[in-house]
C-alpha positions as CSV (number, residue, x, y, z in Angstrom):
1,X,71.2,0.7,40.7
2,X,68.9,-1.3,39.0
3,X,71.9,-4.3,38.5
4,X,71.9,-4.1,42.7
5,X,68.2,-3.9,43.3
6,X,68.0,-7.7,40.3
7,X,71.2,-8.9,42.8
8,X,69.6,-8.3,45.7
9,X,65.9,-9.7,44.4
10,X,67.2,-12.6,43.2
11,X,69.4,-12.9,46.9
12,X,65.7,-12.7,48.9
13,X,64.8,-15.1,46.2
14,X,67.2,-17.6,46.7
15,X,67.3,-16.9,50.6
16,X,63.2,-18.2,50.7
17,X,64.1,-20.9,48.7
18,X,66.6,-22.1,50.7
19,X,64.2,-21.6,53.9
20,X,61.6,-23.7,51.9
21,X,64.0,-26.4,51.2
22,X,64.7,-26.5,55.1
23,X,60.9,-26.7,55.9
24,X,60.4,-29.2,53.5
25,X,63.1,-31.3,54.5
26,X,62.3,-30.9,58.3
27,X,58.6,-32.4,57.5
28,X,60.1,-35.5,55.6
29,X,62.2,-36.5,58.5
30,X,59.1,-35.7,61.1
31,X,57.2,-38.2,58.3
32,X,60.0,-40.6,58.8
33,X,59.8,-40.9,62.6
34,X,56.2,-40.8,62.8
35,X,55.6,-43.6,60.1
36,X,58.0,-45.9,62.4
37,X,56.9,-48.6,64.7
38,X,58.6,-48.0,68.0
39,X,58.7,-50.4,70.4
40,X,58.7,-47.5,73.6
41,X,55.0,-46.6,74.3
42,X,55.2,-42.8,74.9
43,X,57.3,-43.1,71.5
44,X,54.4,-44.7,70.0
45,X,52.0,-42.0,71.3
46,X,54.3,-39.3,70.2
47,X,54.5,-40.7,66.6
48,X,50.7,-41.0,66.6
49,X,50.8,-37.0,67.9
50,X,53.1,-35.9,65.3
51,X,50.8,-38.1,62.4
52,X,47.8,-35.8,63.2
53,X,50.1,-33.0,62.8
54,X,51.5,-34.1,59.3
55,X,47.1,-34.5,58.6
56,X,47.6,-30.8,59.4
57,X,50.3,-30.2,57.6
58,X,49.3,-32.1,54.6
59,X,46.3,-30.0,54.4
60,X,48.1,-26.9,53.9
61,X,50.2,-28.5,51.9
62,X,47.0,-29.0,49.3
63,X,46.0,-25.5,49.8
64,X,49.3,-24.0,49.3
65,X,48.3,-21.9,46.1
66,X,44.8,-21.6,47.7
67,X,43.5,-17.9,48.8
68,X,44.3,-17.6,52.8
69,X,41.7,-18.3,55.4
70,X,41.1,-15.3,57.6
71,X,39.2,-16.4,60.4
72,X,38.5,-13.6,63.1
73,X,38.7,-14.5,67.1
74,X,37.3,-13.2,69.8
75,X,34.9,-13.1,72.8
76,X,31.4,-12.3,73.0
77,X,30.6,-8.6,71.7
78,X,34.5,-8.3,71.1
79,X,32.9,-6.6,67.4
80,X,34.2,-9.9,65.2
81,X,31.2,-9.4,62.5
82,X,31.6,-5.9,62.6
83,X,35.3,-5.8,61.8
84,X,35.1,-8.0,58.9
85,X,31.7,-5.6,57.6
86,X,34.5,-2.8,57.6
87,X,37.1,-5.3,56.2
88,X,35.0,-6.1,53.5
89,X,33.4,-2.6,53.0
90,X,29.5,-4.1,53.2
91,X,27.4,-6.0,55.7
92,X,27.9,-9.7,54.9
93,X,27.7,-10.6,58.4
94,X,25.2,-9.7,61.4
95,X,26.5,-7.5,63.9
96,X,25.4,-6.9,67.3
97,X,26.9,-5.4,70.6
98,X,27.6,-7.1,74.1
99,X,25.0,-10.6,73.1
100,X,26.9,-13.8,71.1
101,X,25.0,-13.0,67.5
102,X,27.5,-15.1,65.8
103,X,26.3,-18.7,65.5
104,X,26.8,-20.4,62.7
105,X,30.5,-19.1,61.2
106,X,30.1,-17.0,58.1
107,X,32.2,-17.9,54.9
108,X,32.6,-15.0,53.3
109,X,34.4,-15.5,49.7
110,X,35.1,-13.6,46.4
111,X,32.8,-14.2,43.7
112,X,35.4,-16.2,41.3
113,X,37.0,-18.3,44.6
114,X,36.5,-22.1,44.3
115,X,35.7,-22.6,47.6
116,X,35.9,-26.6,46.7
117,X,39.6,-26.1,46.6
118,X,39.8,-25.5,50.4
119,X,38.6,-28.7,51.3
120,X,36.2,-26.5,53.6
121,X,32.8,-28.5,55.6
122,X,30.7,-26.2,53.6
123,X,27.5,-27.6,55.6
124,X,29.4,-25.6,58.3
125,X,28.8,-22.1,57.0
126,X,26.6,-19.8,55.5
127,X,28.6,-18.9,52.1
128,X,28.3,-15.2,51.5
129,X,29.9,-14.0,48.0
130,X,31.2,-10.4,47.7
131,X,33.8,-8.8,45.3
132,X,35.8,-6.9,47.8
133,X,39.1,-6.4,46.7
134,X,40.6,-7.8,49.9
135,X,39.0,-10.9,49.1
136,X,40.6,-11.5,45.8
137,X,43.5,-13.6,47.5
138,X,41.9,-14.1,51.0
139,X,38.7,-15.8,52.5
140,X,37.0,-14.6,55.5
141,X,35.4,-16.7,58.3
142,X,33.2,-15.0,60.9
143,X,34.3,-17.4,63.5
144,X,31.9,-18.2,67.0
145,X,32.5,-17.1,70.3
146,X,34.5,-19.0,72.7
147,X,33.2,-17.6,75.5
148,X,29.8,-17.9,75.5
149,X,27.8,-20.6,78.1
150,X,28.1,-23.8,75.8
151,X,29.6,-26.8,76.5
152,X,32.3,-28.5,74.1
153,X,29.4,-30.9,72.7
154,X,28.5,-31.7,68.9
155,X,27.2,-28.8,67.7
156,X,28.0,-26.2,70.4
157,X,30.0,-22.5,69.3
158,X,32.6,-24.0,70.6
159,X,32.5,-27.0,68.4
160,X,32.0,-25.3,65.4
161,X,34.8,-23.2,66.6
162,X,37.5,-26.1,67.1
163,X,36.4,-27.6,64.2
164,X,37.0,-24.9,62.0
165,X,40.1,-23.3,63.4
166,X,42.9,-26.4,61.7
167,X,41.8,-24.9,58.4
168,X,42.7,-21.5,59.4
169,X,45.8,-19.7,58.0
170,X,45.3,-16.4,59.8
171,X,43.6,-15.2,63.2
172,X,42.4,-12.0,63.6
173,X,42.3,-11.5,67.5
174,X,39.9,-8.6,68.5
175,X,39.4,-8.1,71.9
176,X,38.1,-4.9,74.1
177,X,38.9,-3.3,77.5
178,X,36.6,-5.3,79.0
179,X,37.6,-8.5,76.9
180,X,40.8,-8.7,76.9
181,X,41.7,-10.7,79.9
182,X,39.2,-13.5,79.5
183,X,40.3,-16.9,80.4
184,X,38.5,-18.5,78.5
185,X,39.1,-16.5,75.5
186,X,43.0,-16.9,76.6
187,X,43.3,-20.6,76.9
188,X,41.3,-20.9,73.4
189,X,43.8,-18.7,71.6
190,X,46.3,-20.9,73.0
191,X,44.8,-23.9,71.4
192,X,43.8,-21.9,67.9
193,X,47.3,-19.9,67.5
194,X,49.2,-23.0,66.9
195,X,49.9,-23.5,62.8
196,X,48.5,-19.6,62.5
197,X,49.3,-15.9,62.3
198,X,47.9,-13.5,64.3
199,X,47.0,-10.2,64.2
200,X,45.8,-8.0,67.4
201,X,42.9,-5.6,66.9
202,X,41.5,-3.7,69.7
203,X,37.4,-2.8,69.0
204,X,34.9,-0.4,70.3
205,X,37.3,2.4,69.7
206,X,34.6,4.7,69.9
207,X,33.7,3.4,72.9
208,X,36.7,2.4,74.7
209,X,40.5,3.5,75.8
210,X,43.2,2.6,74.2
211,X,44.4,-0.5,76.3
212,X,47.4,-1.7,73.9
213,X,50.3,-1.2,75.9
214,X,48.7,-3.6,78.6
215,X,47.6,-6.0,75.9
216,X,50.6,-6.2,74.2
217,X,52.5,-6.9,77.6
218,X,49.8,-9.3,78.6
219,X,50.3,-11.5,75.4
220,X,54.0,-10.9,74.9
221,X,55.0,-13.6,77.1
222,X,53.8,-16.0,74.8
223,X,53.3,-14.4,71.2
224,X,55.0,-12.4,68.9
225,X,53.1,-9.4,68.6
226,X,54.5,-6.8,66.4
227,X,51.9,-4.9,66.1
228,X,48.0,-4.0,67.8
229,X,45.3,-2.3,66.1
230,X,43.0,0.3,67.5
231,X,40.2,0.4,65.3
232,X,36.4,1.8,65.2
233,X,34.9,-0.7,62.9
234,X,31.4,0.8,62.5
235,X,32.8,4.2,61.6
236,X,35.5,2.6,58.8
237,X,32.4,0.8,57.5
238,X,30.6,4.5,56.7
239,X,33.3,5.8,55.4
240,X,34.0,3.1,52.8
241,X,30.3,3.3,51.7
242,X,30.6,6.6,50.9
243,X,33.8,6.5,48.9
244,X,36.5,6.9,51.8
245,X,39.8,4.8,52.6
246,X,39.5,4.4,56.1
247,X,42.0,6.3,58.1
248,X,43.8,5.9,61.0
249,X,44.8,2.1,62.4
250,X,41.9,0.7,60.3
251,X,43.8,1.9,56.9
252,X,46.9,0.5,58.3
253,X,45.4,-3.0,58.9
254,X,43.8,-2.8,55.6
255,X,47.1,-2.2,54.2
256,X,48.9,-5.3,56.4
257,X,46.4,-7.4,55.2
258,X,46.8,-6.5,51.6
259,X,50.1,-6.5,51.7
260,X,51.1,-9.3,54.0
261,X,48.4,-11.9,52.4
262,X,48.2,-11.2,49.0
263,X,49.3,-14.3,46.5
264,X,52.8,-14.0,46.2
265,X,53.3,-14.2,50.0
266,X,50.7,-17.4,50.5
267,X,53.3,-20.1,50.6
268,X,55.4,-18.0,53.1
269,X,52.7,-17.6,55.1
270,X,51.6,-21.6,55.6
271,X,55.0,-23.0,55.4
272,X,55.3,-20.6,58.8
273,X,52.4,-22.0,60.0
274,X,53.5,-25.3,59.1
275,X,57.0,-24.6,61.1
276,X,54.8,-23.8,64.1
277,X,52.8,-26.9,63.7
278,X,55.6,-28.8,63.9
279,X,57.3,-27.2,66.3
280,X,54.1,-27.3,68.8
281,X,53.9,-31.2,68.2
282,X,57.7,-32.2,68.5
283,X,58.3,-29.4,71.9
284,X,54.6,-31.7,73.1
285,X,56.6,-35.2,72.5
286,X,60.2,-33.7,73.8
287,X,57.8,-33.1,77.1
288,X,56.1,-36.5,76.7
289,X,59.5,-38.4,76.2
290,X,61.0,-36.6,79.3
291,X,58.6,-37.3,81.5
292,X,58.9,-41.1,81.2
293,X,62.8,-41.1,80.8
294,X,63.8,-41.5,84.1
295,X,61.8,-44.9,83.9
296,X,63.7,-45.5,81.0
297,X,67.0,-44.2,82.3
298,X,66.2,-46.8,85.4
299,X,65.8,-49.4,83.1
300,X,69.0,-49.7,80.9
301,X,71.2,-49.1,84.2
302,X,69.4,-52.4,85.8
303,X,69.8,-54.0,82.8
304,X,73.7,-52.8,82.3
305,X,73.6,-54.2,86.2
306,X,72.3,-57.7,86.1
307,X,74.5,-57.6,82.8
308,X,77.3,-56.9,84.5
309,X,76.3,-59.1,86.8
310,X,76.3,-62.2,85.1
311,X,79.4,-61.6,82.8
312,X,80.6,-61.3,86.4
313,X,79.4,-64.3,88.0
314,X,80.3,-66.5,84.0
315,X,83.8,-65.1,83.7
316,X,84.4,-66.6,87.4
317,X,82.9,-70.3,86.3
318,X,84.6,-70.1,83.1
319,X,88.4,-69.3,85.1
320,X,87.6,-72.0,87.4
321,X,86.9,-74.6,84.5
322,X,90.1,-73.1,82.7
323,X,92.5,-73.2,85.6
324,X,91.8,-76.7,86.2
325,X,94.5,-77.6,83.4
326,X,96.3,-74.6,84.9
327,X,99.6,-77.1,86.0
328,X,99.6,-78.8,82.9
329,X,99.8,-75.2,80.8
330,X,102.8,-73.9,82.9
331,X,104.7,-76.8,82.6
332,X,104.1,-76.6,78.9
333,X,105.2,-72.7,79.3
334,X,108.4,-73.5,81.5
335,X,109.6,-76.2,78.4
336,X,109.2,-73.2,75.8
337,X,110.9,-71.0,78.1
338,X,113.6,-73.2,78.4
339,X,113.8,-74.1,74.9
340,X,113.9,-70.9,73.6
341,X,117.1,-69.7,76.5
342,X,118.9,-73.0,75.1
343,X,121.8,-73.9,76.9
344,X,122.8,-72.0,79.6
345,X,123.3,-72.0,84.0
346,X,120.2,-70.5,84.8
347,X,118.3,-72.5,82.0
348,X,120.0,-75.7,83.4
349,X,118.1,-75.3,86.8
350,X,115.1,-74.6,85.2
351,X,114.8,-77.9,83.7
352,X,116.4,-80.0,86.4
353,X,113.0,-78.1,88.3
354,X,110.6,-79.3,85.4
355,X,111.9,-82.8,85.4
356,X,112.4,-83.5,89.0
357,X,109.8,-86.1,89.6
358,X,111.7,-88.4,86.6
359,X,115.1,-87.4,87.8
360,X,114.2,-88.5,91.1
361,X,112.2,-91.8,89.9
362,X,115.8,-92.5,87.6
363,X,117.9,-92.3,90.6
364,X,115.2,-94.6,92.3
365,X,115.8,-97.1,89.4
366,X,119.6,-96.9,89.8
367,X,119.1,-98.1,93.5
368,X,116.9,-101.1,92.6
369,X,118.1,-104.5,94.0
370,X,116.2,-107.3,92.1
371,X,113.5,-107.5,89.5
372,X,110.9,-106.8,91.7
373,X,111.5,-103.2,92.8
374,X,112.5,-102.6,89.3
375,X,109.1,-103.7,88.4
376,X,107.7,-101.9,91.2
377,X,109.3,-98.2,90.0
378,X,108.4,-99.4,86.8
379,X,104.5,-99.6,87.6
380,X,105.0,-95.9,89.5
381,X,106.6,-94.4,86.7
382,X,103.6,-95.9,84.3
383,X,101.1,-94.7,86.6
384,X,102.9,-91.2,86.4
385,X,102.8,-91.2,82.4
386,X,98.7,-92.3,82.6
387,X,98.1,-89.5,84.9
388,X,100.2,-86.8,82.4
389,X,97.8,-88.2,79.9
390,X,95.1,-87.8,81.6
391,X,96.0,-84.6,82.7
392,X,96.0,-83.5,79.2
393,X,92.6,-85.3,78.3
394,X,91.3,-83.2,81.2
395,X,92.5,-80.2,79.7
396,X,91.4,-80.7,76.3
397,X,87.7,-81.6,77.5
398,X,88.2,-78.8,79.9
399,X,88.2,-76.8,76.5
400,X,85.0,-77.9,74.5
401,X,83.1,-78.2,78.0
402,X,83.7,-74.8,78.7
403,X,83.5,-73.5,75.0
404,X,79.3,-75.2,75.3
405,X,79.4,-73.3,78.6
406,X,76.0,-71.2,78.2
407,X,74.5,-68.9,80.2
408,X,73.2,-69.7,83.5
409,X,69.8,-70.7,83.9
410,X,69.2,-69.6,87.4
411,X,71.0,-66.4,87.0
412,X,69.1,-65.8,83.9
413,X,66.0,-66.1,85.3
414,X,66.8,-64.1,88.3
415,X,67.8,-61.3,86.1
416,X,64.5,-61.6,84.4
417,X,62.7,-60.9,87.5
418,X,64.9,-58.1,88.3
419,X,64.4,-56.4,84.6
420,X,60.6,-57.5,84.2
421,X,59.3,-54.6,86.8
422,X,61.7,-52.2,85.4
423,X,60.4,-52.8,81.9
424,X,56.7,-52.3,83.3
425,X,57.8,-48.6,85.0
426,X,59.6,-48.2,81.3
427,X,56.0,-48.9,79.5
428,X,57.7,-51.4,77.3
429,X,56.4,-54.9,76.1
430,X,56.8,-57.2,78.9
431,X,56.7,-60.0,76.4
432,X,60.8,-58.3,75.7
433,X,61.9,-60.3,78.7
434,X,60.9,-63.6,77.8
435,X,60.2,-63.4,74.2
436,X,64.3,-65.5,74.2
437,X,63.8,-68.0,76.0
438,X,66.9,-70.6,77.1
439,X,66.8,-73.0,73.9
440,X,67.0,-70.0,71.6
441,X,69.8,-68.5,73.7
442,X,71.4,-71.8,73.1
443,X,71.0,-71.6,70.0
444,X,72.1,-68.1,69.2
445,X,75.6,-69.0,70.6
446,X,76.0,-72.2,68.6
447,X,78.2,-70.0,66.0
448,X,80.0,-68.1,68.5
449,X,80.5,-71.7,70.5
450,X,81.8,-73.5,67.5
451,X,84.0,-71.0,66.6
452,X,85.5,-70.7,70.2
453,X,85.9,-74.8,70.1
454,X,87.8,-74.4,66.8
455,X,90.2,-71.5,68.3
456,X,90.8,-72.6,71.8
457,X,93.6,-75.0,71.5
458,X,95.2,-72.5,69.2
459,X,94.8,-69.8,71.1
460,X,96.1,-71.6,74.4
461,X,98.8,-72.5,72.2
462,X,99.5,-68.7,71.5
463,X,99.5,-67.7,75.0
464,X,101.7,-70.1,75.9
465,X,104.0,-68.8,73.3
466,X,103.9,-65.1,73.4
467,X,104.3,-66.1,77.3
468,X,107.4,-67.4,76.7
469,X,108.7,-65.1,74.4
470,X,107.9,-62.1,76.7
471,X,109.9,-64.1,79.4
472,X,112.6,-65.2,77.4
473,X,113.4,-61.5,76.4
474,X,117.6,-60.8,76.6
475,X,116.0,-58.2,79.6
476,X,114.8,-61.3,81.4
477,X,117.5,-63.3,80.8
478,X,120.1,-61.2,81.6
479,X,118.1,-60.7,85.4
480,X,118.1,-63.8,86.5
481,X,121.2,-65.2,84.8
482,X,123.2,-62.8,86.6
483,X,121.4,-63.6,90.5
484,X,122.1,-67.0,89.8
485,X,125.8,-66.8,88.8
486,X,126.4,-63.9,91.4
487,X,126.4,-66.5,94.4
488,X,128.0,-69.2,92.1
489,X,130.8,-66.5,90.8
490,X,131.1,-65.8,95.2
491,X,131.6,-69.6,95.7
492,X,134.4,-69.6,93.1
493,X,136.0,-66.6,94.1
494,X,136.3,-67.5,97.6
495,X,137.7,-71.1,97.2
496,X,140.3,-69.2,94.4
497,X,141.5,-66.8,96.7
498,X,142.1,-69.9,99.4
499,X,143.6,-71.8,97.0
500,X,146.0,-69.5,94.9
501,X,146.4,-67.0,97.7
502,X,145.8,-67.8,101.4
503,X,147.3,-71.8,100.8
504,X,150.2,-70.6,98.6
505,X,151.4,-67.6,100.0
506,X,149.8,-67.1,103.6
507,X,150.3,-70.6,104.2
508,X,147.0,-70.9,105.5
509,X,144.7,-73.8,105.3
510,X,142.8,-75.1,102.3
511,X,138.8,-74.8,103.1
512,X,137.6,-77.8,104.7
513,X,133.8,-79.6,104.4
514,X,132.5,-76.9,106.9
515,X,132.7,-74.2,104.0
516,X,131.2,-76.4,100.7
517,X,128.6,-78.0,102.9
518,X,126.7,-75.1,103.8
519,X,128.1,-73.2,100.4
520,X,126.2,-76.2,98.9
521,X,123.3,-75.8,101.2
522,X,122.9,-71.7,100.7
523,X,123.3,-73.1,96.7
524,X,120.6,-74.7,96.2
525,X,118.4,-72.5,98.4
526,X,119.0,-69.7,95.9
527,X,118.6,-71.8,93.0
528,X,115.0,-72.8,94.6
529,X,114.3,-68.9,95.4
530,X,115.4,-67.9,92.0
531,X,113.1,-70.9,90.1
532,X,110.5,-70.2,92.5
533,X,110.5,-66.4,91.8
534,X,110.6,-67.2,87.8
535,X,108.1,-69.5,88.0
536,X,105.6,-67.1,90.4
537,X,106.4,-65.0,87.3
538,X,104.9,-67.4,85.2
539,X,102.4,-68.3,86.6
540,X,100.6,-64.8,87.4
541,X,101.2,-64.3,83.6
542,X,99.4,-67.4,82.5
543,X,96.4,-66.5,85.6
544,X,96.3,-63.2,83.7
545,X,96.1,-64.3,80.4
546,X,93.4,-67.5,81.4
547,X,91.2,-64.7,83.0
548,X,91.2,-62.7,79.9
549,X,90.3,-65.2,77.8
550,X,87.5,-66.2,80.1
551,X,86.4,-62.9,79.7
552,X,87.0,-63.0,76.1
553,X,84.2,-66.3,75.5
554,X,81.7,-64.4,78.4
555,X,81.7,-61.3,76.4
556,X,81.0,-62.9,72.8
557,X,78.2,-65.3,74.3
558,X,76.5,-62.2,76.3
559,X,76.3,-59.9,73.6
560,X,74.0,-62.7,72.0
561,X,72.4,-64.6,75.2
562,X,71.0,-61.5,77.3
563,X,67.8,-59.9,76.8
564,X,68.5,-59.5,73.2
565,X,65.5,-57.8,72.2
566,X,64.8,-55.5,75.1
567,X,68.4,-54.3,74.5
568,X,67.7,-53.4,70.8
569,X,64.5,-51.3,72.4
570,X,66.5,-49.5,74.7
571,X,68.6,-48.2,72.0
572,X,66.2,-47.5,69.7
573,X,64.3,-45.4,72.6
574,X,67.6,-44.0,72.9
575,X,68.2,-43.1,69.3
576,X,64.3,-41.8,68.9
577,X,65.1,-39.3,71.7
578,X,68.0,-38.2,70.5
579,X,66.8,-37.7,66.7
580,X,63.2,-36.0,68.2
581,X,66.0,-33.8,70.4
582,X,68.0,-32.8,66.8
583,X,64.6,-32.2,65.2
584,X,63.1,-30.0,68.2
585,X,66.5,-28.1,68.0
586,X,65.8,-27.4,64.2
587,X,62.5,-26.9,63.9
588,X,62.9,-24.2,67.3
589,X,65.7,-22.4,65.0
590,X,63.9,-22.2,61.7
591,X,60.6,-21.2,63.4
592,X,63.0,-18.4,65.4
593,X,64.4,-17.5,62.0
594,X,61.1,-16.8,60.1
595,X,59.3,-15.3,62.8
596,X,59.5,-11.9,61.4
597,X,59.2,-13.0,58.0
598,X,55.9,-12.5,57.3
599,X,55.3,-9.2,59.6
600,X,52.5,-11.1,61.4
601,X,52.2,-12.3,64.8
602,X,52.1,-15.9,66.1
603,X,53.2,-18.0,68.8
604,X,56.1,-16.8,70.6
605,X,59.0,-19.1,69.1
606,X,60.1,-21.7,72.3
607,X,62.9,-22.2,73.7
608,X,65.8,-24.8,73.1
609,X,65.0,-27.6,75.3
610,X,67.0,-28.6,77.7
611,X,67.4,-32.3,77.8
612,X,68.1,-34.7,80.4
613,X,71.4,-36.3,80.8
614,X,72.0,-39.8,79.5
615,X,72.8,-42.3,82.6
């Protein structure tokens, strides 16, 4: 037995560890976001939010093997100073019924406390030593009354009060039947129980019913409330001055608190209330950030437009520069294809096609009469050899022209129009639109330019011959060598059978001009459907590839040229939300895991929340 009750200690040992470990690793990420600078405003204001939380948090940190702060909270004549006179077992703090007699907050303390350790305003309070037993690991604060007639100025209750309440560990709630639906009371609690515990006492027991049920279902909505307290303070006071344990509910609170705040449970205790803390302050920025991300949302979708828009509008310049030199390049692709068939029918045609214009202009020459129409064709035919030249100088300046081809400046600054009132709704720097301006764009694609200048003869080179290899496969081949022999085998086959058959035999007549003229005729209008066919193939190939590569050079030059730094601060609003999401998420499941771990009551632990879809 004793073996499995040291197993099962050192289990719970190791299991608040562990949850300590989490706690402290969830603040040091909350430190990490906070501590950035994030270009997204409401990000800005929630990192300034979540630094005066880590103040808090810091704080208890310090005071982590400090006694507890018990502060009690209540309305006017809700019996605050009397329940911590029966706490104590004396009267260290004036009492009084249905008037606010607390003013100035009571600190009451245990003789040996170092109450410079707490980092308390001591100007604040009135220090009151007393030896109680209770106070041995706690300190008590007779707090004011949030529902008296002042104002929230410098030096009102309920200044004093607000002040006071971040150094608090635990709140004791008392409330009456009259009491216990006060707004204001309410709405103050809400404010105060953030970063505590709690724990419910109903007063006046002497005096009053016993509400509790109502209470509890009146406050369960938004705290934990495990337990309510129906006490007679004034009576447990008498009977501890003459020797007596108080009975009844006050004996049980006296044992909670005991129990439940004595030293070894101090660290549990605040790193709970630092859990809430920071649960309160990231579920307050998850609000914040949703609120202003639709503008946001609005804002990467115009700019993914007018992006869009331009790579659009770019890739359309950038085909019409390339397909310029579009003749030149299938030529070039129809000699590869016919070098790599080699010699065969189909093959034949296709370069009798290529080289028709010299074909014809060498039959021209054959017909020449004296030396001056030889000299004529031969001026055409060196006019025809400047212009292929030419052709190809066009081509290759075609190349560097559009490898310097930038972004447009009118489209540009269209766009910027467009995005600037977007960026204003998104609360973002408007200086993000114009901080690049078109020299710097310039410059930021020299790289990506030079490099594209280097490759593009190479890669036009490729194209050219992967073209030609994916049209000279056997598949290919085979197609359109058999078309074109099918007619030619016809031909053949019907001027056999007239000649070895129906001359021979039938005595019939051999086929006269009327046949091979049209046969001829029908010949070379399926050799010119055939090439034509092929060479449509070719060229939708090469129009494929030349658009691709356009978009190729658009899409390196645009992920440079456009709005580079509003880009980088829509995704880094985008990754803020999402890492505050993952923290909200963890800090909501440890707080719902140690919400019973200290048998206390506290803010009711929230809800996952729910998150608005990415556009």
């Amino acid at each position: 037995m004793n073996s499995e009750r040291r197993r099962a200690m050192k289990h719970d040992e190791l299991a608040r560890l562990e949850m300590l470990a989490e706690v402290d690793d969830l603040t040091a990420r909350v430190s990490q976001g906070a501590e950035r600078d994030w270009p997204w405003e409401p990000m800005q204001r929630c990192a300034a939010l979540l630094r005066r939380v880590l103040g808090r948090v810091e704080a208890l940190r310090i005071r982590l093997e400090a006694p507890l702060i018990v502060a009690t909270f209540g309305g006017t004549g809700t019996g605050k100073s009397s329940l911590v006179n029966a706490l104590v077992g004396s009267n260290v703090a004036e009492s009084g019924r249905e008037r606010p007699t607390t003013r100035r907050p009571a600190l009451i303390a245990h003789s040996e406390t170092d109450i410079e350790a707490l980092d308390l305003p001591r100007d604040e309070f009135e220090l009151v030593r007393n030896d109680a037993d209770l106070l041995r690991d706690t300190v008590i604060i007779d707090c004011p009354d949030p529902d008296t007639t002042d104002t929230d100025v410098s030096g009102s209750n309920l200044d004093r009060l607000r002040q006071m309440l971040p150094f608090c560990d635990v709140l004791i709630y008392t409330s009456t039947q009259q009491k216990y639906r006060s707004a204001r009371v309410v709405d103050e609690l809400a404010e105060a129980a953030t970063g505590c515990r709690l724990v419910f006492v109903q007063t006046h027991a002497d005096l009053d019913e016993d509400i509790r049920d109502d209470w509890r279902t009146h406050l369960g909505e938004r705290y934990e409330v495990p337990d309510v307290f129906y006490v007679d303070s004034l009576r447990a006071l008498e009977e501890q001055r003459i020797g007596h344990r108080p009975a009844g509910d006050m004996g049980r609170l006296l044992d909670l608190l005991s129990r439940q705040l004595a030293s070894s449970e101090r660290i549990s205790i605040r790193r709970t209330n630092v859990v809430d803390l920071l649960q309160a302050g990231l579920v307050r920025c998850h609000g914040l950030i949703e609120e202003h991300w639709p503008a946001m949302t609005q804002l990467s979708a115009a700019l993914h437009e007018q992006q869009e828009r331009l790579r659009r509008r770019m890739t359309e310049k950038l085909e019409q520069e390339l397909m310029l030199s579009r003749n030149l390049w299938e030529r070039r692709l129809l000699n590869s294809v016919t070098a790599s068939w080699g010699l065969s029918p189909f093959s034949s045609m296709l370069r009798l096609y290529n080289g028709l214009g010299s074909l014809l202009a060498s039959f021209t020459l054959f017909r020449a009469r004296n030396t001056a129409q030889v000299a004529l064709l031969g001026a055409v035919q060196g006019y025809r050899w400047l212009e292929g030249r030419k052709e190809e100088k066009t081509a290759e300046l075609t190349t560097e022209r559009i490898s310097a081809l930038g972004v447009d400046d009118s489209l540009l600054r269209e766009s910027q129009l467009v995005i600037a009132g977007h960026v204003q709704e998104a609360r973002l720097d408007p200086s993000l639109t114009s901080q690049t301006t078109l020299p710097d764009m310039r410059s930021q694609a020299v790289a990506v330019e030079g490099d594209f200048l280097d490759d593009a003869g190479r890669r036009i080179d490729d194209v050219i011959d992967d073209l030609a290899m994916r049209n000279s496969s056997w598949l290919v081949r085979g197609l359109y060598e058999i078309l074109f022999l099918t007619y030619v085998a016809y031909v053949l086959f019907r001027v056999g059978v007239n000649f070895f058959y129906e001359s021979f035999l039938n005595r019939d007549a051999i086929l006269a001009t009327d046949f091979y003229i049209p046969a001829t005729v029908f010949f070379l209008l399926w050799t010119a459907v055939l090439v034509m066919a092929f060479t449509r193939r070719l060229r939708r190939g090469l129009t494929t590839r030349i658009r691709g590569l356009s978009q190729e050079l658009v899409d390196r030059q645009m992920d440079l040229a456009l709005f580079p730094q509003l880009d980088r601060a829509c995704r880094e609003a985008a990754a803020g939300r999402d890492g505050l999401e993952q923290l909200t998420e963890r800090a909501g499941e440890l707080q719902r895991s140690i919400a019973h771990s200290t048998g206390l009551g506290g803010p009711r632990p929230s809800a996952p929340p729910t998150i608005a879809p990415r556009v």
